[in-house]
N, C-alpha and C positions, 0 to 999 in steps of 0.2 A: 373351644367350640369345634364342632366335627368338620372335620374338609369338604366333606360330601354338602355340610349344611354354609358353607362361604361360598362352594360353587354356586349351589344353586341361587344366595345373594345375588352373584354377577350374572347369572342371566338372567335373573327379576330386573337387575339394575338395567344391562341392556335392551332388555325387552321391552319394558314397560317404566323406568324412568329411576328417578331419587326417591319421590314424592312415594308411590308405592311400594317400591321397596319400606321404608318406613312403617306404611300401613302393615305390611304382610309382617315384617319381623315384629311388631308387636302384638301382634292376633296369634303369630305362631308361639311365640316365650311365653303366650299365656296358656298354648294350650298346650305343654311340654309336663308330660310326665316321666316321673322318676322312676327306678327299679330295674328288674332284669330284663326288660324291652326297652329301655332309653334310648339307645340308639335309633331304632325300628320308631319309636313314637316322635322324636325329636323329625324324623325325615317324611311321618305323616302328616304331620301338625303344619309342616313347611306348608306341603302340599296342599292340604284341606286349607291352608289361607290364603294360597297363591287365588284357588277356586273362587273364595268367598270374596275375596277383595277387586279381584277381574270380574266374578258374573261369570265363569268358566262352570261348566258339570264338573265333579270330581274326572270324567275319563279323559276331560280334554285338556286339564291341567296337568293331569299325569303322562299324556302322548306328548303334548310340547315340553316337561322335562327332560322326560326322557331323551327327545332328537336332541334337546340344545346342551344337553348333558355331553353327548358323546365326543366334542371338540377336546374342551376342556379337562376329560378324562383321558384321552388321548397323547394328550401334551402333556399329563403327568405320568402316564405310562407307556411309554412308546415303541417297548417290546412287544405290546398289546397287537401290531401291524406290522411292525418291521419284519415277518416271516409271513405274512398273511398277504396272500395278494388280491381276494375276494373279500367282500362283509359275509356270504356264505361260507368261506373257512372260518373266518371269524367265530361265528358262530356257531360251527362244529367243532371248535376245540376249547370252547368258552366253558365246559369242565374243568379246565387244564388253567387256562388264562383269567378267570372270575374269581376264585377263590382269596388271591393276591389283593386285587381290588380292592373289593369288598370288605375284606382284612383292612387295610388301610383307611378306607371310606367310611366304612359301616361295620367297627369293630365289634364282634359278638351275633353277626346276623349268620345263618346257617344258608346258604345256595347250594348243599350238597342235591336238594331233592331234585334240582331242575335238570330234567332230561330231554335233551336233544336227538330226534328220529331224522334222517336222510330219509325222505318217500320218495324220492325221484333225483332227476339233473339238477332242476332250478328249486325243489319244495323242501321246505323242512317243515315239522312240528316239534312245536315247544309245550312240554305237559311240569305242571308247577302246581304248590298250592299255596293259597294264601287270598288276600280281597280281591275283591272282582277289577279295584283299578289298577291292580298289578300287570295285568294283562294289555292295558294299552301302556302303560307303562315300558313294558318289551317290545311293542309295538314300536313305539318313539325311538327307545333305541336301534330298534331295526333299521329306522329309518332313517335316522342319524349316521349310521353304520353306512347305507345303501349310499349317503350323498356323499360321504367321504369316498368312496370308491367311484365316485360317477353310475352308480347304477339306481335300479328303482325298483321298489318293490310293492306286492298285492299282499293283506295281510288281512285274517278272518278268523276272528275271535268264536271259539265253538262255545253254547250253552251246556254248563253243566248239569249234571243229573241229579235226580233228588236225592241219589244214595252216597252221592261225592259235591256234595254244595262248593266245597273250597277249591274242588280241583279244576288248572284253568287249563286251556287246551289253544294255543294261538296255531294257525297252518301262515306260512309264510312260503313268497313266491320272489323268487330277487331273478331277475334278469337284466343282465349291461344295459345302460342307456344308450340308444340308438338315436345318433345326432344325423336329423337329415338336411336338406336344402330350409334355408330363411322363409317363408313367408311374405309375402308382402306387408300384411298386417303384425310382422315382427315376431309372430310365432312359430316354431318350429315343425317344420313338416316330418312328420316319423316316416315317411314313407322312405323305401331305397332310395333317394336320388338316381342312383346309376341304372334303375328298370323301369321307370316312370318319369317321362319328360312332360306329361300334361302339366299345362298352366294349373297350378292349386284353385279350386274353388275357393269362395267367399264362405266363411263360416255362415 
């Protein structure tokens, strides 16, 4: 069985229990096809059952993959960060760093297409082709990425055109989390603490 397809077991199991787990690996073995995509259909099939079995849309099974994916890929690859001190390096070099993975994870899948743009300080865009849930897909990990760092990120999915249907365009925004004074009501104040002394309003 593929690694990428035992991780994502343990985080059905963690997430969501024994019992569904169960459900999903048997909806997923049934819809596993054979040939020169096995890989690639084996890790959709997962997906499309995780969907069906939760009441998830396909993009929002694929975004909580994706974030609860990044631990556990982490702890099998831990060169992946030990030179990386931001989830935006991460990300900038993830030409460099993804291909190994992937190899490992999802032998025979091709990530040469995905290109990574610096637009600014904190913005990247990610331009890729492939299904439309790919996209939150990257998303998830992004964001997965942004919590292992303590940071947090803005993430906006562009529409495709009608003369590139496949091609996906994600802009992403990652800036450090900004921990401020407690709350009374137990949530976190973003504001400076050190330039604003006003008692917090009441939500």
């Amino acid at each position: 069985m593929l690694k990428i397809r035992l991780m994502m077991e343990d985080v059905v199991r963690v997430e969501f229990g024994a019992d569904d787990l169960v459900a999903i690996r048997a909806l997923a073995d049934s819809r596993d096809r054979a040939g020169d995509d096995g890989e690639r259909a084996v890790f959709a099939a997962f997906l499309s059952a995780v969907a069906e079995v939760r009441g998830l849309s396909p993009a929002k099974a694929h975004r909580l993959m994706g974030r609860r994916l990044v631990t556990p890929v982490l702890e099998a690859f831990p060169a992946l960060t030990e030179a990386q001190p931001t989830a935006m390096s991460v990300i900038l070099n993830i030409g460099r760093l993804l291909p190994k993975v992937v190899d490992t994870l999802l032998p025979r899948v091709d990530v040469s297409a995905l290109d990574v743009e610096l637009l600014e300080h904190e913005t990247l865009r990610l331009r890729f082709s492939g299904p439309a849930e790919m996209a939150s897909l990257v998303e998830g990990v992004a964001i997965g990425l942004s919590a292992h760092f303590g940071e947090r990120i803005e993430a906006v999915h562009f529409v495709p055109t009608e003369a590139l249907p496949e091609s996906r365009v994600v802009q992403i925004r990652i800036t450090t989390e900004r921990r401020g004074i407690e709350r009374r009501d137990g949530r976190a104040d973003r504001r400076n603490p050190g330039r604003d002394r006003r008692k917090p309003r009441d939500p």
